[in-house]
N, C-alpha and C positions, 0 to 999 in steps of 0.2 A: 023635220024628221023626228019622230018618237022615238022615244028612250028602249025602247024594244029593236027596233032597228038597229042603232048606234051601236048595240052590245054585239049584234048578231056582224056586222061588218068588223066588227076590232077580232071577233074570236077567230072569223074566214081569216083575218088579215094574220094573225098568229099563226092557225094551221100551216098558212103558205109558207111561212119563214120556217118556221120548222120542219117541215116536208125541202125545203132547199137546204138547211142544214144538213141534215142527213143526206143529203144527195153527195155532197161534198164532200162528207167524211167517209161515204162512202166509196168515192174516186179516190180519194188520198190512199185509203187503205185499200184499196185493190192495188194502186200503183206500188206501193210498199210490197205487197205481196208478191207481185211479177218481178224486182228486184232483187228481194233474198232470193227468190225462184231462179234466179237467173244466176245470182252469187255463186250459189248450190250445186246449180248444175257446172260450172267453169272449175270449181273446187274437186269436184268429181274425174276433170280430166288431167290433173295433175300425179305423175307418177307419182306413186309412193312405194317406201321400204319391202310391201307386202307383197306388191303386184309384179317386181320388176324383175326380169328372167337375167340371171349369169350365167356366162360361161366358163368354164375353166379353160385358157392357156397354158399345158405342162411344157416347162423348155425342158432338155435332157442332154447330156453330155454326150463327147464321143464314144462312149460304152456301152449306153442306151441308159443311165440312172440318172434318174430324176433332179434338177438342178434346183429351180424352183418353179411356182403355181401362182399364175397373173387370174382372177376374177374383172370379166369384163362385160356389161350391159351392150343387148342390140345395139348398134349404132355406134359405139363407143368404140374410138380406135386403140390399139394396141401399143403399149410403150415400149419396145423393145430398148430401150436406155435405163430399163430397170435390172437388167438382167447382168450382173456383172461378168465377162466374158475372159478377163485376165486372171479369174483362175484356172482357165483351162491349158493356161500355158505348162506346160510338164516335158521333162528329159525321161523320156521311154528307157534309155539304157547313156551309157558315158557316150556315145555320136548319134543319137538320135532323139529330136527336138520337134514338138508339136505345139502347134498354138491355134488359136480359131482364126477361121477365113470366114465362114460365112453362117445363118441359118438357112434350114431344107427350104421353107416355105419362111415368106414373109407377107400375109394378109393384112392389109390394112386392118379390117373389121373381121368378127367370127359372131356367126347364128347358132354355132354348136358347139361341142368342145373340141380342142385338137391337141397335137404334140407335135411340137416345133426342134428338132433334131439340130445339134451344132456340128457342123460340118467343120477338118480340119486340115491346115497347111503343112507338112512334113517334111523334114530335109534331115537325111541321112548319110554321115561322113563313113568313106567302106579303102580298104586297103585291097587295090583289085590285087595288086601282083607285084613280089619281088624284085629285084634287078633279077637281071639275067648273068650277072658274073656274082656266083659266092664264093669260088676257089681262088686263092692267090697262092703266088709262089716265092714270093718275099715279105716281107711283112714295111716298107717301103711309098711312100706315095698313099694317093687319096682312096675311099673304098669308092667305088663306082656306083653310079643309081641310075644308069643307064636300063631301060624296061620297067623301072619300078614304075607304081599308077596311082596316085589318091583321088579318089572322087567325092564330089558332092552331090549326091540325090534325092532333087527336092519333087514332093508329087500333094497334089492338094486335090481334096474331092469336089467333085460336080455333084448339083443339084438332083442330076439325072443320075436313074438306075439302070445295071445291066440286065440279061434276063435270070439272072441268078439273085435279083436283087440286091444286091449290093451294089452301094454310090459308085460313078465310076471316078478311074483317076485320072485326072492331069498333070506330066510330070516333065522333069528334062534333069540329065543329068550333064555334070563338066569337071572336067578334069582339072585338079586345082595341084596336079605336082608340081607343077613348077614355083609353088608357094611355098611347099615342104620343105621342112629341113632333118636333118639328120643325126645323129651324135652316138658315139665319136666321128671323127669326121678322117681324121688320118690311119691307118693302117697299124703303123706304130703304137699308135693310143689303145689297141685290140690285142695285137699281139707282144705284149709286154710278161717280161716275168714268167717266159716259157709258153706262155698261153698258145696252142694253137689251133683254138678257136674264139669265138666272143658273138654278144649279143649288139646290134645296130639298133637304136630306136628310134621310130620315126613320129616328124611332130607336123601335125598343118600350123600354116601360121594363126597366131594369137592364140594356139592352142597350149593349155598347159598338159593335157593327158597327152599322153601319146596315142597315136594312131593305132599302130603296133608296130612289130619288132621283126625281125628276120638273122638267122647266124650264117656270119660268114667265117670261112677254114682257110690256115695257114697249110697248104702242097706243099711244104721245102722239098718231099720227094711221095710223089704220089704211087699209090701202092705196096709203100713201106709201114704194109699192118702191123708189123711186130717191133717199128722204129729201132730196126738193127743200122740205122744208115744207109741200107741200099736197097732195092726192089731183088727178091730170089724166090727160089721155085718155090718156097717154105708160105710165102703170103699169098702165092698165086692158090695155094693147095688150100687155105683158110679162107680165102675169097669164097672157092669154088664148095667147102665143105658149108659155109653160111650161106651160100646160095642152096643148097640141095633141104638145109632147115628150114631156111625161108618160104622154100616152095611148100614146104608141109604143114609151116606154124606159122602167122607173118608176126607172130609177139616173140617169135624165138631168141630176138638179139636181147629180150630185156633191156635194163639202164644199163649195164656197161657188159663191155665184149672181154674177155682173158686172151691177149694177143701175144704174149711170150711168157717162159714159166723159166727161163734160164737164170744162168748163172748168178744176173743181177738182180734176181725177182722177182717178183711176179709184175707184169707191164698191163694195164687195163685202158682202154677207150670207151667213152660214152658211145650211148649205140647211135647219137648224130653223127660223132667223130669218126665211128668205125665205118659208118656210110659213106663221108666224105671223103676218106683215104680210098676204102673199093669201090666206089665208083669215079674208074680213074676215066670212063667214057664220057662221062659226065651227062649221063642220062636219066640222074635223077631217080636210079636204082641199080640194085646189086644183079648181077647174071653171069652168066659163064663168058660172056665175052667180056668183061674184065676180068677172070682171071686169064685168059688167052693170053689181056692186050701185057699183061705183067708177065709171063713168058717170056712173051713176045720183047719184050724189054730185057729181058736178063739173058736172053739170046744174046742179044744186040749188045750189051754193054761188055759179055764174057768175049765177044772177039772186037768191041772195039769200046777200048774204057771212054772215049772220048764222047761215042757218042749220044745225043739228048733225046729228052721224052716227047719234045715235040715235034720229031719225024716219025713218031707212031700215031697221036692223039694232040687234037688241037684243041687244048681246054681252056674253055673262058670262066 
């Protein structure tokens, strides 16, 4: 083989390795290319700060004001354990006590904004009614609580609305007088020191306020308005004259009544006191038929000293 030849196969032989190098670096670096490419694109479906939609959660109290505001992404459930719910416990007045029972809606997840309402539990302590005996006629023995009523009324709202929109309620009430107690408790303890009347106050148990209060009146002699010591035509005649004011004024008694101007005098009654004395019917107001029934009494006693008020009026 001449030296012509020899040169001409080494240069083919060259070309070819070079031509396969570059093949090679060529495959490498496309494959490099498809991987950042690929990197790139997977980088791109990662949320970030810029792209991600919130929602606003407002919670609000039982008055409708704002409590606080939860920020929550599609998807992302709701903490309701962020919300602190013990301060909406509150005493509305001295027997009336609220606290949370529930929220209106509890959504796992929200795509929009909403307002999540605190719905709440209520129990309210009420003095329905007095005893039924506030008159006595000695001042002797225990006060009676026979009719009085304390209750406890507890009502919590439902999720659901009436057609007036507002929550409805669910309630129950019960009678807790038989837990009551009283003070004073003896008769004696009221009517002291001339008193003849006084205030009862009543308490539920473990309560330190009281409930409330109701006055009960000392009758030594009922219809004796002008406390001369006997019932006469003189108290029946200021019965019937404060009945005739009444009918025209009902403030006519003002705080206290002028029931005798004599000899030793001037004698006055609170205008509860002077109720309790005429109304010897015991119906709980002043009318012509008590001053009848005190007539009607001084009749009775002018032809017979013996006898009592309770063959005309059976008062409890």
């Amino acid at each position: 083989m001449d030296k012509k030849r020899i040169v001409s196969a080494i240069m083919s032989a060259a070309a070819a390795a070079s031509l396969l190098s570059l093949n090679a670096y060529a495959e490498d670096t496309a494959g490099d290319t498809v991987e950042e490419g690929t990197s790139s694109e997977a980088a791109s479906e990662v949320p970030t700060e810029e792209n991600t939609v919130l929602h606003k959660v407002t919670f609000v109290d039982f008055d409708g004001n704002p409590m606080q505001t939860l920020e929550v992404a599609d998807g992302e459930k709701i903490d309701y354990s962020k919300i602190n719910t013990d301060i909406l416990h509150r005493h509305t007045d001295a027997f009336t006590e609220e606290k949370f029972s529930k929220w209106s809606i509890t959504p796992e997840t929200t795509d929009k904004d909403i307002t999540v309402e605190a719905l709440y539990s209520r129990a309210k302590l009420t003095f329905d009614s007095q005893p039924q005996r506030v008159k006595y006629f000695d001042n002797t023995g225990d006060i009676s609580t026979a009719g009085m009523k304390v209750s406890v009324t507890t009502e919590t709202q439902l999720a659901e609305k009436d057609e007036t929109g507002h929550y409805i309620l669910e309630g129950t009430k019960v009678d807790i007088t038989p837990s009551c107690t009283i003070t004073p408790v003896k008769l004696q303890d009221v009517f002291k020191d001339g008193n003849i009347s006084g205030n009862i106050t009543v308490y539920a148990s473990g309560e330190s306020k009281p409930v409330a209060s109701f006055k009960i009146f000392l009758l030594d002699l009922p219809g004796d308005m002008n406390r001369s010591g006997k019932m006469e035509a003189d108290d029946a005649s200021l019965v019937l004259r404060k009945f005739v004011e009444l009918s025209e004024n009902e403030n006519a008694l003002g705080d206290e009544v002028v029931v005798s101007t004599g000899s030793d005098g001037v004698k006055k009654l609170s205008a509860d006191e002077f109720i309790a004395y005429a109304d010897v019917n015991c119906d709980r107001k002043i009318s012509a038929d008590d001053a009848s029934l005190i007539l009607r009494y001084y009749s009775m006693v002018s032809s017979n000293p013996e006898a009592k008020w309770s063959e005309l009026a059976d008062i409890k």
